[in-house]
C-alpha positions in Angstrom: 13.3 7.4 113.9 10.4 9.4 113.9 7.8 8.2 116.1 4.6 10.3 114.7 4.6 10.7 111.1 2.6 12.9 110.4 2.9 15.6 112.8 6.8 15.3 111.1 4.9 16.2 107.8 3.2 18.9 109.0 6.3 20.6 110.7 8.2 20.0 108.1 6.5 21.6 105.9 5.4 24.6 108.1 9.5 25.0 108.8 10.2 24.9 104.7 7.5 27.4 103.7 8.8 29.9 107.0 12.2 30.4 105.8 11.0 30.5 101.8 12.4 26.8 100.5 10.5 26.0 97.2 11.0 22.7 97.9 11.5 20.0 100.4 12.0 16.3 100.7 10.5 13.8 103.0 10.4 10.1 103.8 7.5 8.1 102.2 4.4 6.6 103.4 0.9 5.9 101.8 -0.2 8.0 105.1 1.9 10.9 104.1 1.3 10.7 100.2 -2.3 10.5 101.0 -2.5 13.3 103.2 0.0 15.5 100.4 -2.6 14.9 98.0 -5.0 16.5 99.9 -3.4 19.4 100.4 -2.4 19.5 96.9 -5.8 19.8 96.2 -6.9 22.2 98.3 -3.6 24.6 97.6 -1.7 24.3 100.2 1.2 22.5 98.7 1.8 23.1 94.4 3.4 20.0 93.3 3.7 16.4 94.4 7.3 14.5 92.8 8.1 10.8 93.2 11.7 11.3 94.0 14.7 9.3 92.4 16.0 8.4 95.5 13.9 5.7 97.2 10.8 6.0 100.0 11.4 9.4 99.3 9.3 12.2 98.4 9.2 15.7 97.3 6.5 18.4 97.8 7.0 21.9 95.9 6.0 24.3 98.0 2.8 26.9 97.7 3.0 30.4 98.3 -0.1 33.0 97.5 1.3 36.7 96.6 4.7 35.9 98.3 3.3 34.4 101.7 3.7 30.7 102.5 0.4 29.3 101.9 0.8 27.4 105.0 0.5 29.8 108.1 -0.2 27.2 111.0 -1.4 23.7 112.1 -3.0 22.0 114.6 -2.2 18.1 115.3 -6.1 16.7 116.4 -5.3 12.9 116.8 -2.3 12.1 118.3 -0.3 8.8 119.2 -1.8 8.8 123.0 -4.9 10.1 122.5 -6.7 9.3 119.0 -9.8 11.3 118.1 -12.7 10.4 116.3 -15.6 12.3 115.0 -19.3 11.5 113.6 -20.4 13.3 110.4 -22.7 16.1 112.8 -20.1 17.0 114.9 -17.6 18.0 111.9 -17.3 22.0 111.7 -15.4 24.7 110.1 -11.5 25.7 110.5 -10.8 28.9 111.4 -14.5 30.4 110.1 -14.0 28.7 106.8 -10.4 29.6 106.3 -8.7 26.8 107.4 -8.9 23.1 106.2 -9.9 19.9 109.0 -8.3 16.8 107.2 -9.8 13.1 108.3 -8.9 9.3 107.8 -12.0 7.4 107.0 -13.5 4.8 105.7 -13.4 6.6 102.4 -9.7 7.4 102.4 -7.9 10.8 104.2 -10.5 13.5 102.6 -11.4 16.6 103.7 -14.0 17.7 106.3 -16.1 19.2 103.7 -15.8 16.6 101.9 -16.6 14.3 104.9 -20.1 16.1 105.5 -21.0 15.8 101.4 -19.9 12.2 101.7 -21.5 11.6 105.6 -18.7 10.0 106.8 -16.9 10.4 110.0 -13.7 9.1 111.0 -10.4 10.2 112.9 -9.4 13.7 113.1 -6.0 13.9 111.9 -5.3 17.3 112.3 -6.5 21.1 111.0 -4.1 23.5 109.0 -4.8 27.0 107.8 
């Protein structure tokens, strides 16, 4: 049993694009398709598949001229110590290059999209 979801996610998928999988297959949450979504949106993962087999789902991975699109992550909110943010204190990944990915009232969104929407909420984690 996995005890934090999401950081299983986000190593996951960091493992599968290292050693070139196209795909990989996960158990299913509303926290994890949520958070897929997001970064299906913002490029980092190509396709999002329902799979056949139940509370399972399947992410096709992303890769930008041969290079996982997915280089490294950083888990914000954890388990023992959650993290919460206002909408002022939000601020770029990685000088713009990186993506900072909240749960808010407004659903897990981006932190750009945070600031446009003035929301804050709990840092879940930042990936570039």
């Amino acid at each position: 049993m996995v005890t934090d979801p999401i950081a299983d996610l986000l190593v996951r998928l960091q493992n599968a694009s290292r050693v070139g999988h196209i795909r990989m297959s996960l158990p299913s949450s509303k926290i994890k398709v949520a958070i897929a979504q997001v970064l299906e949106r913002e490029g980092y993962i190509a396709e999002i598949e329902k799979s056949k087999k139940p509370n399972s789902l399947s992410l096709m991975l992303a890769y930008k001229n041969g290079r996982p699109a997915v280089s490294g992550f950083k888990r914000i909110s954890k388990l023992s110590r959650r993290m919460y943010t206002g909408v002022h204190d939000i601020r770029p990944v990685k000088r713009g290059h990186g993506l900072l990915v909240l749960s808010t009232p407004a659903g897990v969104i981006t932190g750009k999209q945070a600031r446009e929407k003035r929301v804050g909420g709990e840092v879940l984690f930042e990936i570039w």
